[in-house]
C-alpha positions in Angstrom: 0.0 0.0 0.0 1.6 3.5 -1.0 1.8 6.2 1.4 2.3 9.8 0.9 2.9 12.2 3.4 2.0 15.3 2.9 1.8 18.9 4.7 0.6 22.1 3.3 0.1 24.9 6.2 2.8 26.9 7.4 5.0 23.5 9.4 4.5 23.6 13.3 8.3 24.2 14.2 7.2 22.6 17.7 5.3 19.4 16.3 6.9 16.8 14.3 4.0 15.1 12.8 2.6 15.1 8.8 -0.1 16.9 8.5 -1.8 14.6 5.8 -0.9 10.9 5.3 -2.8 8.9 2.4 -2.5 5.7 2.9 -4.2 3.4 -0.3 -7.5 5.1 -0.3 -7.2 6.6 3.2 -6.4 9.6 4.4 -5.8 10.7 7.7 -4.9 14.0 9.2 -3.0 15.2 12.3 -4.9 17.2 14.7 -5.6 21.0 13.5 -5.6 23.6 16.2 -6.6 27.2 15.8 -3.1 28.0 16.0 -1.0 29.7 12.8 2.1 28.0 14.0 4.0 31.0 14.7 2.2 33.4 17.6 -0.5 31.1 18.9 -4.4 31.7 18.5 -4.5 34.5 15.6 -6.6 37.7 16.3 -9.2 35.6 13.5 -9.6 32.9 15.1 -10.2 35.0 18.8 -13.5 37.1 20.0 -11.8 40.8 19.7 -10.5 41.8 22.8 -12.5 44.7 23.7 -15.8 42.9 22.9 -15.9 39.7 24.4 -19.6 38.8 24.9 -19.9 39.3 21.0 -19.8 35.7 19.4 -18.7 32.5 20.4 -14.6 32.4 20.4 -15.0 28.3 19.9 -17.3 29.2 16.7 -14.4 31.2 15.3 -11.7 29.0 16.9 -13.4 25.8 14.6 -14.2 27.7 11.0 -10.1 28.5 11.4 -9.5 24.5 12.2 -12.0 23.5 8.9 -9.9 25.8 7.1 -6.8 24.5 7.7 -8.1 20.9 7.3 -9.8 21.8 4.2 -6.3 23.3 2.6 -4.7 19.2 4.2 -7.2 17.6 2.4 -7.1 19.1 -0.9 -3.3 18.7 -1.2 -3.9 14.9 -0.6 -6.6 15.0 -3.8 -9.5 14.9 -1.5 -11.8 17.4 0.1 -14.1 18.1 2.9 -16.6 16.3 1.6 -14.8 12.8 1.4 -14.3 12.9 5.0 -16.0 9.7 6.9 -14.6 10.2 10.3 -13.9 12.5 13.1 -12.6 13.2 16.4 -13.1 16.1 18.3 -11.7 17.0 21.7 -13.3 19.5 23.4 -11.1 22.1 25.9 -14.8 22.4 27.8 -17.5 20.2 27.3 -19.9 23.5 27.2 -18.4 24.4 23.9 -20.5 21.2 22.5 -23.0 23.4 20.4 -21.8 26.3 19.1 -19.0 24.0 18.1 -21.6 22.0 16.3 -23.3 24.4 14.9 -20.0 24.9 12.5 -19.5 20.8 11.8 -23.1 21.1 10.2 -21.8 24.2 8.1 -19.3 22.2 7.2 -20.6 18.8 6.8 -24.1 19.3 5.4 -24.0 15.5 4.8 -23.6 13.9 8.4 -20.2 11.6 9.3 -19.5 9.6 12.0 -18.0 11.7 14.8 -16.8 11.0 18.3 -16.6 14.4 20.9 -15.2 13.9 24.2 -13.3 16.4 26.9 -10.1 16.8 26.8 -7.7 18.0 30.0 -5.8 20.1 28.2 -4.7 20.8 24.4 -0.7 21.5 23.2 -1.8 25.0 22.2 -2.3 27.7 25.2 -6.1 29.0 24.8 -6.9 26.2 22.4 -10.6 25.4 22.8 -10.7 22.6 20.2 -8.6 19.8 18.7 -10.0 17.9 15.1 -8.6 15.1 13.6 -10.1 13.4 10.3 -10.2 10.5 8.1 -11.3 10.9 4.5 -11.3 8.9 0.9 -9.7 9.4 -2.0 -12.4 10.2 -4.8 -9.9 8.4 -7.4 -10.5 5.3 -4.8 -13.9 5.2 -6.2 -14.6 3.2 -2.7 -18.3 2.9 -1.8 -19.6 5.0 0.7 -22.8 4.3 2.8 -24.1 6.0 6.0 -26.7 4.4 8.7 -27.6 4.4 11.9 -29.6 1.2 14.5 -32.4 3.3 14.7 -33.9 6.8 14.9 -31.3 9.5 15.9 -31.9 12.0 18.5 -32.6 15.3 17.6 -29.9 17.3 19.3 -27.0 15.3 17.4 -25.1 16.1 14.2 -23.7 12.9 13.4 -24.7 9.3 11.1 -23.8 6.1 13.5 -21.4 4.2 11.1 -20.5 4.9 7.7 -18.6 2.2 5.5 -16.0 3.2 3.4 -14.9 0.5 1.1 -13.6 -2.5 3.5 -13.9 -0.4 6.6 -17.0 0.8 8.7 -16.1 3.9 10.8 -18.8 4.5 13.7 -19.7 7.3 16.0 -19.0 7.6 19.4 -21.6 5.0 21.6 -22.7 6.8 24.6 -25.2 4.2 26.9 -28.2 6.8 26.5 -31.6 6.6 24.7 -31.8 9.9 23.3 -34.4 10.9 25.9 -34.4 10.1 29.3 -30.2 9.2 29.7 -29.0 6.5 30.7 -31.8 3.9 30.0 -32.9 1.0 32.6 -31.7 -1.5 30.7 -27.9 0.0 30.6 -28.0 0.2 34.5 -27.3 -2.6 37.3 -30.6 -4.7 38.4 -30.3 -4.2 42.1 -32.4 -7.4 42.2 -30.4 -9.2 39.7 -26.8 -8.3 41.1 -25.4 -11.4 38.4 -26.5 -9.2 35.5 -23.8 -7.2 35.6 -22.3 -4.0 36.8 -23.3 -0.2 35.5 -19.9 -0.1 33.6 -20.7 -3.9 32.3 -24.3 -2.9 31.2 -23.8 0.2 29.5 -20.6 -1.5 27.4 -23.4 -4.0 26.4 -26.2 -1.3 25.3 -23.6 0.3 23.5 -21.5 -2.3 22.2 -25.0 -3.6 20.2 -26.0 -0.2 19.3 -23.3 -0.2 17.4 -23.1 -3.6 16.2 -26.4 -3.1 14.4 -25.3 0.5 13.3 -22.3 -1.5 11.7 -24.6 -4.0 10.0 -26.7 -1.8 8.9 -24.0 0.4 6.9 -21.9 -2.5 5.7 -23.8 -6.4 6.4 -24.6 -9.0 8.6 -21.3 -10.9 10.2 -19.7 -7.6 10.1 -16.3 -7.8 12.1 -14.8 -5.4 14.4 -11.2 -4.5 14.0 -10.4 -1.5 16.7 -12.2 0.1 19.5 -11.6 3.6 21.1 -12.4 3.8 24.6 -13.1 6.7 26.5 -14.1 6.0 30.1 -15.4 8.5 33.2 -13.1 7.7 35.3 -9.4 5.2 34.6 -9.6 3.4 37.8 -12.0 1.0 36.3 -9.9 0.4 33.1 -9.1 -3.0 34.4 -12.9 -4.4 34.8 -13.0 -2.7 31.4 -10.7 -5.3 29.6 -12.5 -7.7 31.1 -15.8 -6.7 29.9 -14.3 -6.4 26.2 -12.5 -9.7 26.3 -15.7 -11.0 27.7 -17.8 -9.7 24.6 -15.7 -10.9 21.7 -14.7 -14.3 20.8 -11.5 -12.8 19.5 -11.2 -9.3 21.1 -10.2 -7.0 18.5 -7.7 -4.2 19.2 -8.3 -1.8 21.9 -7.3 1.4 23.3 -8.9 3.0 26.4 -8.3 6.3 28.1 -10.5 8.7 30.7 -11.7 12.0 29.2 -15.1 14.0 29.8 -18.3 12.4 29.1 -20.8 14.2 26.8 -24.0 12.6 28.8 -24.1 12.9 32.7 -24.6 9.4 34.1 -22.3 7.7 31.5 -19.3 5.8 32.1 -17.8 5.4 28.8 -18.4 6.3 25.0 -17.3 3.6 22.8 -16.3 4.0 19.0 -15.4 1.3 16.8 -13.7 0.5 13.5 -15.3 -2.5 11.9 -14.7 -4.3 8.7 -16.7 -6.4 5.6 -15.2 -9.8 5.1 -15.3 -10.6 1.4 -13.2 -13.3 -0.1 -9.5 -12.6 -0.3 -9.8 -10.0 2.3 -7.0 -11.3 5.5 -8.8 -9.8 8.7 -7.9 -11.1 11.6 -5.0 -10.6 14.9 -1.9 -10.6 14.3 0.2 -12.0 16.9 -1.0 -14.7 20.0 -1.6 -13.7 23.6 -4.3 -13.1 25.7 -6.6 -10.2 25.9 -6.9 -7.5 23.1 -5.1 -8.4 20.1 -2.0 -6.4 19.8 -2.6 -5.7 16.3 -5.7 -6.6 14.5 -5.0 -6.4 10.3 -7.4 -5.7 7.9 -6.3 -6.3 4.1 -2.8 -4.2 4.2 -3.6 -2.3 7.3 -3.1 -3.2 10.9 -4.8 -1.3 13.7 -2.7 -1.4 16.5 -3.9 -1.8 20.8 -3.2 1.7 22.8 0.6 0.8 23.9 1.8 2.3 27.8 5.2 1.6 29.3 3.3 -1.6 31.0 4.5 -5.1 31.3 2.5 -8.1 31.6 1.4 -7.1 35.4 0.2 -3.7 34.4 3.2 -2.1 36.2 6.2 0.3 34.8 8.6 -2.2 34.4 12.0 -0.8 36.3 14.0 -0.2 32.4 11.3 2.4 32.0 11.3 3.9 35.4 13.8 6.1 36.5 16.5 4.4 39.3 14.4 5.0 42.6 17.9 6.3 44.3 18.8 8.8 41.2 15.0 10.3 40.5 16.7 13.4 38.6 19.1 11.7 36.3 17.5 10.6 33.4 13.6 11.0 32.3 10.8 9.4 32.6 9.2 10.4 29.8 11.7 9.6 27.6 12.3 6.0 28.9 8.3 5.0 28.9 8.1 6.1 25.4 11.3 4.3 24.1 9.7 1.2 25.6 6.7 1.4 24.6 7.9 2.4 20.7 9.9 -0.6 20.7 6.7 -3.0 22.0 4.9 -1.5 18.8 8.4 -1.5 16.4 8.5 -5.4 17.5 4.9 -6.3 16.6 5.0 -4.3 13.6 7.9 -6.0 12.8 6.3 -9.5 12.9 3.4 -8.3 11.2 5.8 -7.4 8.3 5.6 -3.3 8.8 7.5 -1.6 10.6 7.3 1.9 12.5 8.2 4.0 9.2 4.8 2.3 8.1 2.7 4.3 10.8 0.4 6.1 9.3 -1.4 8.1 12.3 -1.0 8.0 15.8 -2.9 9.4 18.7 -0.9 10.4 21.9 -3.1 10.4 25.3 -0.6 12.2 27.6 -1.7 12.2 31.9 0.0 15.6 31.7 1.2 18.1 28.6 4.1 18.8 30.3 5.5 16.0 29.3 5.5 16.5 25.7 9.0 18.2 24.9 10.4 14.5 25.9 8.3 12.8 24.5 8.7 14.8 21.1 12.7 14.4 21.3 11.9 11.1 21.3 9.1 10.9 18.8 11.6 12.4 16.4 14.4 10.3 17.0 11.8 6.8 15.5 9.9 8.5 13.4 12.2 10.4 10.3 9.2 10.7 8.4 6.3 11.3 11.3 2.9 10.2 10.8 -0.4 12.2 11.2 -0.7 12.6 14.9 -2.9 13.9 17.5 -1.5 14.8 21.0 -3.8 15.4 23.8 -3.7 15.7 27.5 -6.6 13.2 29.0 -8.1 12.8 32.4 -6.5 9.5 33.0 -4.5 6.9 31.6 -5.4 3.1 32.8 -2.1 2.3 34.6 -0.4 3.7 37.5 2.5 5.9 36.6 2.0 5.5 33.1 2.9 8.9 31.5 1.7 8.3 28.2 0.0 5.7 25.5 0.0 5.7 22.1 -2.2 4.2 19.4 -1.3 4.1 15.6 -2.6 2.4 12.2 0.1 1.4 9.8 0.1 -0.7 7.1 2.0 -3.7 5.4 5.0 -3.5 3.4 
């Protein structure tokens, strides 16, 4: 599968990342910011100074980030209007509909969209962070759109749209569109062995958007990746254990805590599903137990949020810093060669390699510890990827500083 990387805004002196990466008939952008890359938030992209209670600053903040994206996409041969998928992280969650009154500016035909809240973005006075995934036109790739049932009103989104092999869905909240969180997504207080909360609103979801991926590609759909955002880390570990309970092979998974669009919720759930045909390989790549490491589909493999875990869920001691020299060395620095080598290995046995990476997301506990991570980051990645880097409320593993997801594809 070719890949072309490609940037056409001024380059972000302070971000090493590709702005556009095309990847076959994919392409896939790095965040956009309302930043110009030089000074910050420009004065266009800002509510003026001496009137501040004169329009929305996130409205102006996102027509600036549509821009930019708009300028990515047509310098990879596609447009606004091929895009299929996005991700939007929200500096406050009370931004949510002025910034949507823009995405339906922009996309008068609905995509699939996931919006959570984000603890801080790389940008100072940032209120919003997009990311996208389009198609080439020349792909000629079919596109169709559906949701499980009726939508509620207040949304701007389809539930899954399939694009050629691959069926990209909107973020799953465990709400009816009415009332919240529905009885059947809560615990039975007199049917304790029905499951938790967190177990019964991953089930409501998790067949909401089983059927929405049906009903946009086919029956016997299967699912290749899940994005996980969940109210509150601690309970990342019964998490796992819920997903591995619900698959017979659990896809790929990456899981992180970020702000809740729905009160009552404890996770939002997006998925990345796939048509088997004949001839199409689909499947993990790799043994072990638990979420596959890598799950492929045809020449591209979705890879498992990777921390600077071992086996036991702990910070193994070569990516700690020595407990009796806590100031020589970094942290940062050491978790993230670790955990770059885990993915370089499993690329590497999947036949890619990490100058395959395509686009990477970076869930950092704390912002702060991006410069080190960047140094880094550079050092493996000549020729970056698209990549998003945000700070999130929570990462599922004590003293993990940072995890990283990524698609890449075969050589």
């Amino acid at each position: 599968m070719e890949i072309r990387r490609i940037s056409v805004n001024p380059v972000h002196p302070l971000i090493h990342q590709s702005e556009v990466v095309a990847a076959g008939p994919y392409v896939f952008t790095s965040a956009a910011l309302a930043d110009d890359g030089r000074d910050g938030i420009p004065p266009e992209a800002r509510t003026h100074s001496a009137y501040p209670y004169f329009g929305y600053e996130i409205k102006a903040q996102a027509r600036y980030v549509f821009r930019k994206l708009s300028r990515a996409l047509e310098a990879a041969g596609t447009s606004l209007a091929g895009v299929v998928k996005g991700h939007v992280f929200l500096a406050e969650l009370a931004d949510l509909t002025p910034f949507d009154e823009v995405w339906r500016e922009v996309f008068a035909r609905p995509i699939t969209k996931t919006t959570v809240g984000a603890r801080d973005l790389p940008v100072r006075g940032a209120r919003v962070s997009v990311d996208l995934i389009a198609v080439a036109p020349e792909a000629g790739l079919a596109i169709k759109g559906a949701n499980a049932g009726p939508s509620p009103p207040f949304t701007s989104k389809v539930e899954a749209i399939r694009a050629g092999d691959l069926v990209f869905t909107a973020g799953q909240l465990a709400h009816d569109g009415r009332t919240g969180v529905p009885p059947e997504a809560r615990r039975d207080a007199r049917n304790p062995a029905a499951g938790s909360d967190l177990a019964r609103q991953a089930g409501y979801a998790l067949g909401n958007l089983r059927r929405a991926i049906e009903a946009a590609g086919r029956e016997g759909a299967g699912i290749a990746k899940g994005q996980v955002y969940l109210a509150d880390a601690a309970v990342g570990a019964e998490f796992s254990a819920i997903w591995e309970a619900a698959f017979d092979t659990p896809p790929a998974l990456s899981v992180a805590a970020a702000g809740l669009l729905v009160p009552g919720c404890l996770m939002e759930i997006d998925l990345t599903g796939f048509i088997p045909r004949p001839r199409l390989a689909a499947g993990p790549v790799g043994g072990g137990r638990g979420p596959a490491r890598l799950f492929g589909v045809g020449d591209l493999l979705f890879a498992s949020g990777r921390m600077a875990v071992d086996a036991t869920g702990a910070v193994p001691p070569e990516a700690a810093l020595h407990p009796a020299f806590p100031v020589y060395g970094s942290a940062i620095k050491l978790q993230t060669r670790y955990l770059l080598d885990r993915l370089a290995e499993d690329l590497a046995a999947a036949g890619s390699g990490l100058d395959r990476v395509v686009k990477a997301t970076a869930f950092f506990a704390d912002l702060r510890h991006f410069p080190g991570f960047d140094e880094v980051w550079r050092e493996r990645f000549p020729e970056p990827p698209a990549l998003t880097a945000v700070a999130v409320l929570g990462l599922c593993a004590p003293g993990a500083l940072v995890a990283v997801d990524a698609v890449a594809t075969v050589r």
